[in-house]
C-alpha positions as CSV (number, residue, x, y, z in Angstrom):
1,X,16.5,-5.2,-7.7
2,X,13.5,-7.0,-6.5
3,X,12.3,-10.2,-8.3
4,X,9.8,-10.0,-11.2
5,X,6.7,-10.5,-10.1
6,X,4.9,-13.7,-10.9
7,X,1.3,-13.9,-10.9
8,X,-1.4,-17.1,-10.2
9,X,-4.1,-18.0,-12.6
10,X,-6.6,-16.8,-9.5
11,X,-4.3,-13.8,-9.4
12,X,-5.1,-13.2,-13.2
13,X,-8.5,-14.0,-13.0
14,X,-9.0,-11.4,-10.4
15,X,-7.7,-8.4,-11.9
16,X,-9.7,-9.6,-14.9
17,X,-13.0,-9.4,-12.8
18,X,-11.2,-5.8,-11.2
19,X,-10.9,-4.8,-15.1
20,X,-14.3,-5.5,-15.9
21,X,-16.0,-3.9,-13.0
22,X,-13.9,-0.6,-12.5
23,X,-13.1,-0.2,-16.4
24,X,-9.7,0.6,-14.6
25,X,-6.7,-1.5,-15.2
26,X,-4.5,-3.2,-12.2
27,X,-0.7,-3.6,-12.2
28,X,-1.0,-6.1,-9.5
29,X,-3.0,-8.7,-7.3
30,X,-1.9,-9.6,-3.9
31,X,-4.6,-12.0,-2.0
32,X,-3.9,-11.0,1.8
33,X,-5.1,-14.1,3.0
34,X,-3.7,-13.3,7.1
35,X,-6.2,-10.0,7.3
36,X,-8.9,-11.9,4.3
37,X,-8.2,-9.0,1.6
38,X,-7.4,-8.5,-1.7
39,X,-4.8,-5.4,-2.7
40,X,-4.9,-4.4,-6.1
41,X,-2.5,-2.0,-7.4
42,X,-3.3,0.3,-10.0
43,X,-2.0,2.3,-12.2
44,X,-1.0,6.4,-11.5
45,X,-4.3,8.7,-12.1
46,X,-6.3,6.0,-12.0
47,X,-7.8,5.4,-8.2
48,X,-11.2,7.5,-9.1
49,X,-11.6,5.6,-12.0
50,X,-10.9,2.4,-10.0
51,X,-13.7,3.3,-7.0
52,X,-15.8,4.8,-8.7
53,X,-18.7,6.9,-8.1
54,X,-19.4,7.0,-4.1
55,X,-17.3,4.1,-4.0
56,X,-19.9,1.9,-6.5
57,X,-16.9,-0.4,-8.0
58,X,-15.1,-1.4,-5.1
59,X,-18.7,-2.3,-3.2
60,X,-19.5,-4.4,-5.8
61,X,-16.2,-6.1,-6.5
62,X,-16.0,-6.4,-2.5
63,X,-19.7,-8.1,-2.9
64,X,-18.4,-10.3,-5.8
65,X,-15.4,-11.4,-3.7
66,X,-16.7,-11.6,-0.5
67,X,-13.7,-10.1,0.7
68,X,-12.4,-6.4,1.5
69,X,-10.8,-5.0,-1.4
70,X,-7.7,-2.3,-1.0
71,X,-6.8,0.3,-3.6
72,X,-3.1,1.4,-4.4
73,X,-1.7,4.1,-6.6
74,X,1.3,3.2,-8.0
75,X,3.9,5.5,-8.8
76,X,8.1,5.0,-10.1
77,X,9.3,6.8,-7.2
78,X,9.4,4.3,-3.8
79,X,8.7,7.6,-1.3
80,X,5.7,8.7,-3.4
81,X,4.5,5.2,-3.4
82,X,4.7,4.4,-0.2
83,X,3.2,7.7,0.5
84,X,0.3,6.8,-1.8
85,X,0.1,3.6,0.2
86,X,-0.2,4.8,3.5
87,X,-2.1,8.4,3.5
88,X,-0.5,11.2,1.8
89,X,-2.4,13.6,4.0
90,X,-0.3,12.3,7.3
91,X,2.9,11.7,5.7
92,X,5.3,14.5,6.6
93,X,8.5,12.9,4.9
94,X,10.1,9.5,3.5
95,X,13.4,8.9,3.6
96,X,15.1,6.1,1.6
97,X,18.8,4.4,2.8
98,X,20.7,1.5,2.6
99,X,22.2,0.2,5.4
100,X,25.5,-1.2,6.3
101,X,24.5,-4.9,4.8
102,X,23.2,-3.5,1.8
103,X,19.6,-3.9,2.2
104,X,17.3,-0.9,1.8
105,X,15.0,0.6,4.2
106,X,12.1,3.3,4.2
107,X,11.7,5.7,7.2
108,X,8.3,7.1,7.3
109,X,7.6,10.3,9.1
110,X,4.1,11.2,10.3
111,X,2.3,13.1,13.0
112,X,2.8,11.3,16.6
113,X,-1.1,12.0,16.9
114,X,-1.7,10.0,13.7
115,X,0.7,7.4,14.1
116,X,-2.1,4.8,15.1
117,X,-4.3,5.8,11.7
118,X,-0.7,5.3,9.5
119,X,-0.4,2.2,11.2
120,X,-3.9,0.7,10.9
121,X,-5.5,-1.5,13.6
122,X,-3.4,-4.8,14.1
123,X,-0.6,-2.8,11.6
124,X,-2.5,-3.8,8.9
125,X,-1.2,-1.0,7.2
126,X,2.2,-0.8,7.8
127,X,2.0,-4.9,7.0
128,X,0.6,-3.7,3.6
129,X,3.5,-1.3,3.1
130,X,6.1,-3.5,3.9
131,X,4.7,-6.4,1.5
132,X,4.3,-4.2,-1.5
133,X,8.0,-1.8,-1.2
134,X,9.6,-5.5,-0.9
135,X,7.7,-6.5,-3.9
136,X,8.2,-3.4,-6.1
137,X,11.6,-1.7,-5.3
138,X,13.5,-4.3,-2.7
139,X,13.1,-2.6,0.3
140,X,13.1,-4.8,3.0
141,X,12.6,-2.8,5.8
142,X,9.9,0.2,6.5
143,X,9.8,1.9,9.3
144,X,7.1,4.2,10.9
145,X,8.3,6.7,13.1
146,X,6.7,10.3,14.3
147,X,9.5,13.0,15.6
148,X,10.1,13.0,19.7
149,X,7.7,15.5,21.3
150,X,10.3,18.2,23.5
151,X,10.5,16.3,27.2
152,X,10.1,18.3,29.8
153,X,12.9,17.7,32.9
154,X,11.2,16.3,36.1
């Protein structure tokens, strides 16, 4: 079972500032400081809420910060999740093992054509998804893959 998660005063203070701006309440604060971002994590049904009209509460909070701020649905169930996490619209499948040493690990299927947007430039998505199934469910390991096109014999 992954650890509980602990949370800095700054941490605190943050999702404070989140709650006041979106009205919206976050589970979680992660200060990304390798790719200068904040994720917050918030509850499920609650992302319009959290952005707002046309996107008015994150600009501002992203004003107030001075820092990109990211948006994540949480949901109970690791596949949903990470499929919240990463685009639902070019997820085809997640599949959830446990491998011969016991650790857990997340294969996520999407489109060979939309790999690179699942991915994010520099992997700054699949970086995202890997921090926050570790944090939440123990997963240590999340992979992206998209299903072999047919080859065609030379």
């Amino acid at each position: 079972m992954p650890q509980a998660i602990k949370l800095s005063t700054d941490q605190m203070r943050m999702m404070s500032l989140f709650q006041n701006v979106t009205g919206a309440v976050a589970r979680d604060c992660i200060e990304d400081e390798k790719q200068d971002r904040i994720i917050f994590v918030v509850n499920t049904g609650k992302m319009g809420l959290a952005i707002g009209k046309g996107g008015m509460h994150i600009k501002s909070l992203q004003n107030m910060v001075k820092r990109n701020v990211e948006l994540v649905e949480y949901d109970e169930d690791p596949a949903k999740f990470l499929t919240n996490l990463l685009n639902n619209k070019l997820i085809s499948e997640v599949k959830l093992s446990t491998r011969a040493d016991g650790t857990k690990q997340a294969i996520v299927m999407v489109d060979p054509r939309k790999k690179g947007i699942v991915v994010g430039r520099e992997g700054r998505n699949a970086e995202k998804a890997r921090l926050l199934a570790k944090r939440y469910f123990g997963i240590t390991s999340v992979l992206i893959n998209s299903p072999e096109r047919a080859r065609m014999e030379l």
